[in-house]
N, CA, C and O of each residue as an XYZ file, in Angstrom:
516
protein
N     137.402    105.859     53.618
C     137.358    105.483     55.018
C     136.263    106.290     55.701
O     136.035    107.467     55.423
N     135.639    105.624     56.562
C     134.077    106.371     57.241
C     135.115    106.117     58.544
O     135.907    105.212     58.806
N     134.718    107.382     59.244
C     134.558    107.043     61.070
C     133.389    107.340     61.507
O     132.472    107.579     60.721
N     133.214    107.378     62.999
C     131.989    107.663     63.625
C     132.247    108.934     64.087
O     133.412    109.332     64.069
N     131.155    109.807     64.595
C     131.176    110.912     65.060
C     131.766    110.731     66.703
O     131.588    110.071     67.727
N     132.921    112.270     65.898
C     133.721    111.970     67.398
C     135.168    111.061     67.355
O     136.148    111.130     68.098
N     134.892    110.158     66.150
C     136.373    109.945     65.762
C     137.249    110.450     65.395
O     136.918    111.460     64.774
N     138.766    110.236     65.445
C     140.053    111.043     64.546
C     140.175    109.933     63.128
O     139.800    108.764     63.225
N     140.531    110.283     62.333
C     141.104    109.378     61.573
C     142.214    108.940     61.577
O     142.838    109.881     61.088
N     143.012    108.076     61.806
C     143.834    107.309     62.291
C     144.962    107.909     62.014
O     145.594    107.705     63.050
N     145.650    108.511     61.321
C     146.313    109.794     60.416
C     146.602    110.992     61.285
O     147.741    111.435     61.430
N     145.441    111.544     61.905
C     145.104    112.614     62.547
C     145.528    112.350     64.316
O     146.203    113.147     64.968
N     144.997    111.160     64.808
C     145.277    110.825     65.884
C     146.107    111.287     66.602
O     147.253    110.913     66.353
N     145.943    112.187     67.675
C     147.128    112.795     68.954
C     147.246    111.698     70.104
O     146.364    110.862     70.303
N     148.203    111.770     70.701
C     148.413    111.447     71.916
C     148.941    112.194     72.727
O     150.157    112.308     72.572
N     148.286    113.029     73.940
C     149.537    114.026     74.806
C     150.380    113.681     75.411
O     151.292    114.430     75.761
N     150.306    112.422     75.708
C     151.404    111.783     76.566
C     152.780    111.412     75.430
O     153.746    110.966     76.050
N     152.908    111.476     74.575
C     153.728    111.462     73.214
C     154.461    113.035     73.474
O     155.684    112.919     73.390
N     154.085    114.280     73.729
C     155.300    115.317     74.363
C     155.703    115.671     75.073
O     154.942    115.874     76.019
N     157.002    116.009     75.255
C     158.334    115.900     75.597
C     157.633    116.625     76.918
O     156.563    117.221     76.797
N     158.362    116.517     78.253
C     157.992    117.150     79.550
C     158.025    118.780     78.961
O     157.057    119.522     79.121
N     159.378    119.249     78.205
C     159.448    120.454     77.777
C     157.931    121.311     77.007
O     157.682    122.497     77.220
N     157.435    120.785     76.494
C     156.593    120.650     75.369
C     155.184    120.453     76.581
O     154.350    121.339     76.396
N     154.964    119.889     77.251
C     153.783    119.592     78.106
C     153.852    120.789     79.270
O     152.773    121.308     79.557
N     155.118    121.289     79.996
C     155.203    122.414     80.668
C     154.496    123.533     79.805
O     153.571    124.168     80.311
N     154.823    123.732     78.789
C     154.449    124.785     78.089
C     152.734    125.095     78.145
O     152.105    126.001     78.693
N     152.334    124.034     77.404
C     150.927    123.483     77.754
C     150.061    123.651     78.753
O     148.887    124.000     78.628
N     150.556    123.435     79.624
C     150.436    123.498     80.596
C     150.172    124.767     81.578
O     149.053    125.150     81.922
N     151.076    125.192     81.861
C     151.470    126.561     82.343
C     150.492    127.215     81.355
O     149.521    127.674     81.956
N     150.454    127.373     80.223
C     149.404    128.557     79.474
C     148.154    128.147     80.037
O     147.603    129.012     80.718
N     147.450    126.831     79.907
C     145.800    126.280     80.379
C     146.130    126.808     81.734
O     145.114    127.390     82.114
N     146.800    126.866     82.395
C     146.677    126.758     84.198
C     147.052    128.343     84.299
O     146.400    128.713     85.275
N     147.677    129.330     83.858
C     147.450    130.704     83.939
C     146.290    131.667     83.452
O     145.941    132.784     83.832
N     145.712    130.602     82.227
C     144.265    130.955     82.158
C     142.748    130.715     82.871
O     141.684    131.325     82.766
N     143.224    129.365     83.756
C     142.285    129.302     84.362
C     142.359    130.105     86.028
O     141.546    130.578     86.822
N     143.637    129.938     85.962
C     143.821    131.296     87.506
C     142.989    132.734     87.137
O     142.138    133.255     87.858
N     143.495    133.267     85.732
C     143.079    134.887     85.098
C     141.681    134.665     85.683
O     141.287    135.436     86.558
N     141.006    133.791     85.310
C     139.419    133.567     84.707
C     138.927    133.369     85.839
O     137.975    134.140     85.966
N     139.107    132.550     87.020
C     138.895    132.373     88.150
C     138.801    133.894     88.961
O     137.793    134.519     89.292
N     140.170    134.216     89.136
C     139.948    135.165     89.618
C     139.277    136.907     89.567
O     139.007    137.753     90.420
N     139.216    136.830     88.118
C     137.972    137.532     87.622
C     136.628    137.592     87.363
O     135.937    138.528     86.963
N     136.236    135.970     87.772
C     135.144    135.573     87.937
C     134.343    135.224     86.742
O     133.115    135.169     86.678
N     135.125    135.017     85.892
C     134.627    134.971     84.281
C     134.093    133.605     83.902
O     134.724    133.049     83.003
N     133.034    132.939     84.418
C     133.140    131.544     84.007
C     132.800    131.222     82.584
O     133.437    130.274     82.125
N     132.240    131.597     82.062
C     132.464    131.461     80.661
C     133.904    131.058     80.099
O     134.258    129.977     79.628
N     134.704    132.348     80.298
C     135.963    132.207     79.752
C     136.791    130.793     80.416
O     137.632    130.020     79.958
N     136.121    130.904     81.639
C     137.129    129.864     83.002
C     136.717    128.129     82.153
O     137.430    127.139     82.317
N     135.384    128.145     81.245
C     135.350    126.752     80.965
C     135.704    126.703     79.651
O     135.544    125.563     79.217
N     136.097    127.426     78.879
C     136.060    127.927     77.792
C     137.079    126.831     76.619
O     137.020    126.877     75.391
N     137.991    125.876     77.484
C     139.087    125.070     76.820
C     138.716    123.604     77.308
O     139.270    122.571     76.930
N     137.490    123.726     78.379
C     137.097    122.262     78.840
C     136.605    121.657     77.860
O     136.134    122.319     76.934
N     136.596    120.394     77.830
C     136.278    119.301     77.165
C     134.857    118.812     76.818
O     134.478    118.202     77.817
N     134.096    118.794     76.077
C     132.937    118.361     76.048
C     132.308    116.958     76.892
O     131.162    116.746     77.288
N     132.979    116.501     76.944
C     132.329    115.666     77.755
C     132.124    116.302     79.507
O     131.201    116.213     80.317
N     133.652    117.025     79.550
C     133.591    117.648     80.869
C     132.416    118.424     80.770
O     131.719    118.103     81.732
N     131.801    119.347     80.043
C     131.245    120.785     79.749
C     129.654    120.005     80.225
O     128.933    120.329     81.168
N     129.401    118.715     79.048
C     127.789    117.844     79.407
C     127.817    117.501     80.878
O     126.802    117.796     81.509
N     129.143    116.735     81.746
C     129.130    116.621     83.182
C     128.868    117.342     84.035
O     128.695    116.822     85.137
N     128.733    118.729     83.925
C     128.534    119.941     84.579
C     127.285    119.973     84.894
O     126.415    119.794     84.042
N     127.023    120.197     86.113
C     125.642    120.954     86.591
C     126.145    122.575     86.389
O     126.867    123.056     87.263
N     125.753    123.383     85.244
C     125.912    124.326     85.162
C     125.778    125.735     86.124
O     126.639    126.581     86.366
N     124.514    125.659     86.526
C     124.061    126.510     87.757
C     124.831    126.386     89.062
O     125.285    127.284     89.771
N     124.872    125.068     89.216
C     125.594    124.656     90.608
C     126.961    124.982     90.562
O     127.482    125.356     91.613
N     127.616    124.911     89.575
C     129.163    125.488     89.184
C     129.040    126.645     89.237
O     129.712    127.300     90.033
N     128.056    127.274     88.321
C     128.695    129.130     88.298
C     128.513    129.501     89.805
O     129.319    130.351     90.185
N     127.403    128.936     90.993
C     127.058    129.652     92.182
C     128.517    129.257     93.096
O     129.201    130.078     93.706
N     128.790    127.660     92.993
C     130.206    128.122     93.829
C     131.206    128.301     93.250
O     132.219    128.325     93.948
N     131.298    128.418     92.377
C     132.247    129.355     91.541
C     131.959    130.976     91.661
O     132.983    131.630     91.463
N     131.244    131.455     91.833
C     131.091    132.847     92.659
C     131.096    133.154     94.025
O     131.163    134.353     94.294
N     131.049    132.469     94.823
C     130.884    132.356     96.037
C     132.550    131.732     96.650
O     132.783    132.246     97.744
N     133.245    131.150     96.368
C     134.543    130.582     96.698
C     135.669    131.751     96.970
O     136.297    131.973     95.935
N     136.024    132.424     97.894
C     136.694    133.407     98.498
C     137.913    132.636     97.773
O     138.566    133.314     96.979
N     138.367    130.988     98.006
C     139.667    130.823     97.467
C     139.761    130.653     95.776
O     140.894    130.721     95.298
N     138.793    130.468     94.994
C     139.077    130.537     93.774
C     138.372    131.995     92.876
O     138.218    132.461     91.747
N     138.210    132.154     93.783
C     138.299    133.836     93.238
C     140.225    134.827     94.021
O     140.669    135.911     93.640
N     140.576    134.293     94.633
C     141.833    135.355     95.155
C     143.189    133.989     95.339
O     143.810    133.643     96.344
N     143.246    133.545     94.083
C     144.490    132.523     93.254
C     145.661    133.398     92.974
O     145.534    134.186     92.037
N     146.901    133.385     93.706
C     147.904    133.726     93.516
C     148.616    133.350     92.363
O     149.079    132.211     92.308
N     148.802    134.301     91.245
C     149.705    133.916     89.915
C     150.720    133.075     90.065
O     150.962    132.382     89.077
N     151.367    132.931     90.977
C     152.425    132.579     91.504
C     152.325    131.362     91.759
O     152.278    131.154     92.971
N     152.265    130.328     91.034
C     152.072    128.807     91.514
C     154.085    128.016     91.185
O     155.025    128.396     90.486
N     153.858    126.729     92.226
C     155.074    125.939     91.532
C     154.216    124.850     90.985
O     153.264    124.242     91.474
N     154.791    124.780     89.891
C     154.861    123.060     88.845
C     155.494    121.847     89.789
O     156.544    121.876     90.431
N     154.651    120.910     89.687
C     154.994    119.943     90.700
C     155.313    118.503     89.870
O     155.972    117.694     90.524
N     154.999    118.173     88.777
C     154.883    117.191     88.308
C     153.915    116.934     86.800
O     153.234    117.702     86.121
N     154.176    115.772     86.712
C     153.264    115.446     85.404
C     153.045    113.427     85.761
O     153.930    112.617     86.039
N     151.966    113.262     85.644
C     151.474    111.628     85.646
C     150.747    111.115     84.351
O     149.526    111.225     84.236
N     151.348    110.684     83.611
C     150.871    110.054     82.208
C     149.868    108.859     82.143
O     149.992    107.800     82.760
N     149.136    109.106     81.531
C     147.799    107.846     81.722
C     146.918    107.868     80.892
O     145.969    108.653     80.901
N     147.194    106.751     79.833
C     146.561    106.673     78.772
C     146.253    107.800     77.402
O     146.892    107.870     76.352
N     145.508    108.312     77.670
C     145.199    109.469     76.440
C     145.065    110.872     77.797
O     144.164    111.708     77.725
N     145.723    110.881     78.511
C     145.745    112.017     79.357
C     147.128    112.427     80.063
O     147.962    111.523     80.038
N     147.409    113.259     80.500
C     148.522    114.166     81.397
C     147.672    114.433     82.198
O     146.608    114.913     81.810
N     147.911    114.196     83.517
C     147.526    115.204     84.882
C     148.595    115.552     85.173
O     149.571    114.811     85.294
N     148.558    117.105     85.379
C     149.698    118.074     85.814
C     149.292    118.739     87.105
O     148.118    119.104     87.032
N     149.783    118.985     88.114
C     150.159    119.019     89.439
C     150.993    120.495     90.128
O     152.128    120.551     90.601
N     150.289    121.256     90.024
C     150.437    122.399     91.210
C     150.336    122.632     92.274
O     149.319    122.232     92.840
N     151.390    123.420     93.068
C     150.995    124.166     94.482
C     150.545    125.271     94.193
O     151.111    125.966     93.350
N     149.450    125.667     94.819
C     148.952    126.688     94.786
C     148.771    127.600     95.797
O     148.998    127.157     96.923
N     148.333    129.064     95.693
C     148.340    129.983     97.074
C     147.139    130.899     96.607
O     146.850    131.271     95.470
N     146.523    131.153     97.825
C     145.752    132.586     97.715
C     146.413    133.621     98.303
O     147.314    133.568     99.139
N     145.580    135.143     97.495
C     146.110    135.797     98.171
C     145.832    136.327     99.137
O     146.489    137.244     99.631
N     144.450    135.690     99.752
C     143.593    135.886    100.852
C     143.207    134.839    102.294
O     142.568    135.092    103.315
N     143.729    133.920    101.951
C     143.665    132.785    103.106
C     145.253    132.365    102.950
O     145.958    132.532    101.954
N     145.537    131.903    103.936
C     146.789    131.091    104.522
C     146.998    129.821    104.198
O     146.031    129.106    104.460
N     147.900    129.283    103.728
C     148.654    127.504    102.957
C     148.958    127.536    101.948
O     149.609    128.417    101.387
N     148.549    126.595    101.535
C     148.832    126.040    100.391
C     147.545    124.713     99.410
O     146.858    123.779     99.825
N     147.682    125.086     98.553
C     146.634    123.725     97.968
C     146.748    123.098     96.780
O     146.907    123.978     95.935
N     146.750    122.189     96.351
C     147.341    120.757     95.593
C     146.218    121.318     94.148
O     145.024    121.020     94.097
N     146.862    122.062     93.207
C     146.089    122.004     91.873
C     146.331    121.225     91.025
O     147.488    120.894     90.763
N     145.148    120.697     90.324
C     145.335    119.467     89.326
C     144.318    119.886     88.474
O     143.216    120.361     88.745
N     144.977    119.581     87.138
C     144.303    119.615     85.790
C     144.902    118.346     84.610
O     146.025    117.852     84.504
N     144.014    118.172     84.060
C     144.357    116.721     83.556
C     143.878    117.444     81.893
O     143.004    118.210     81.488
N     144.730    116.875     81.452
C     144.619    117.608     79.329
C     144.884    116.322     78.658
O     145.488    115.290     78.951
N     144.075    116.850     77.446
C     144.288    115.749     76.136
C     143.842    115.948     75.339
O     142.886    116.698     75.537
N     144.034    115.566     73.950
C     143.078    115.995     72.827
C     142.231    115.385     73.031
O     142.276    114.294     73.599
N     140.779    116.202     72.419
C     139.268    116.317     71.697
C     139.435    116.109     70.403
O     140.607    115.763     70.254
N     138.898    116.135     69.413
C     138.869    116.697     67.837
C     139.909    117.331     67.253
O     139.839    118.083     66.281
N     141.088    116.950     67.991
C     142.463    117.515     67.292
C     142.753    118.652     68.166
O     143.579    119.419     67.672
N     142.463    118.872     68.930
C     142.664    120.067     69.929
C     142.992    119.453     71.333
O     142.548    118.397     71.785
N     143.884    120.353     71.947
C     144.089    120.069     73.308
C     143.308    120.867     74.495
O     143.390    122.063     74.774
N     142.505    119.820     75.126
C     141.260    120.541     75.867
C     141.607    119.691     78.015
O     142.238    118.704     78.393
N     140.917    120.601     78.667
C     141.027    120.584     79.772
C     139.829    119.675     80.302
O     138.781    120.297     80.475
N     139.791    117.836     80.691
C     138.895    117.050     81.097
C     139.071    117.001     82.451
O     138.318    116.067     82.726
N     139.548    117.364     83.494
C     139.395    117.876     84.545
C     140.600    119.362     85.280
O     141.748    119.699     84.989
N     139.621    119.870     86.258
C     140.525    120.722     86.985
C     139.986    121.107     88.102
O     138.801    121.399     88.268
N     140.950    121.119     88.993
C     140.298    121.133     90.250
C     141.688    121.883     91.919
O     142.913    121.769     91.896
N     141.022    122.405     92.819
C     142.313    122.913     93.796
C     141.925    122.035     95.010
O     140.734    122.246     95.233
N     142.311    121.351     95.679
C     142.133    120.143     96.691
C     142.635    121.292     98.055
O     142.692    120.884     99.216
């Protein structure tokens, strides 16, 4: 059997939407406490470090790391988030946080959306609204 580059072999094939809410919290919560750590240490390297290749080519690189250094709220991300949900869609999970700083006042709507790459579970968007 040949595939193309970038294929699974049919064998191999994941779906994330196939585990259990239990099983996707988990998931979850680890990608989204690493990208708070990384954020708020300012590490972007590490902060893209589980994104997705296609996400990683979408990037204006420069333009990310500058407001990604410059963002008072994603540099001072309160550990402390609630889990809000999960929305299943196709070969993806978007998972759904409240979020807090520990330097400005509210609240703000975090979303990160996961799925396998190459047999791995990688981060194709994330974002704090």
């Amino acid at each position: 059997m040949t595939t193309e580059a970038g294929e699974q072999p049919e064998a191999e094939f994941k779906n994330i939407i196939d585990h259990t809410d239990e099983e996707l919290l988990e998931i979850a919560n680890s990608l989204w406490d690493e990208l708070i750590e990384y954020s708020n240490k300012g590490e972007y390297g590490n902060f893209v470090k589980k994104f997705s290749h296609d996400l990683l080519r979408g990037l204006n690189e420069i333009e990310v790391g500058k407001q990604f250094a410059k963002s008072e709220l994603t540099r001072n991300l309160d550990t402390n988030y609630d889990f809000l949900g999960f929305i299943r869609r196709g070969q993806h999970v978007t998972c759904l946080f409240r979020v807090r700083s520990t330097k400005k006042e509210g609240e703000w709507l975090g979303r990160m959306v996961i799925g396998y790459e190459r047999g791995e579970i990688r981060i194709f968007a994330a974002s704090i609204f």
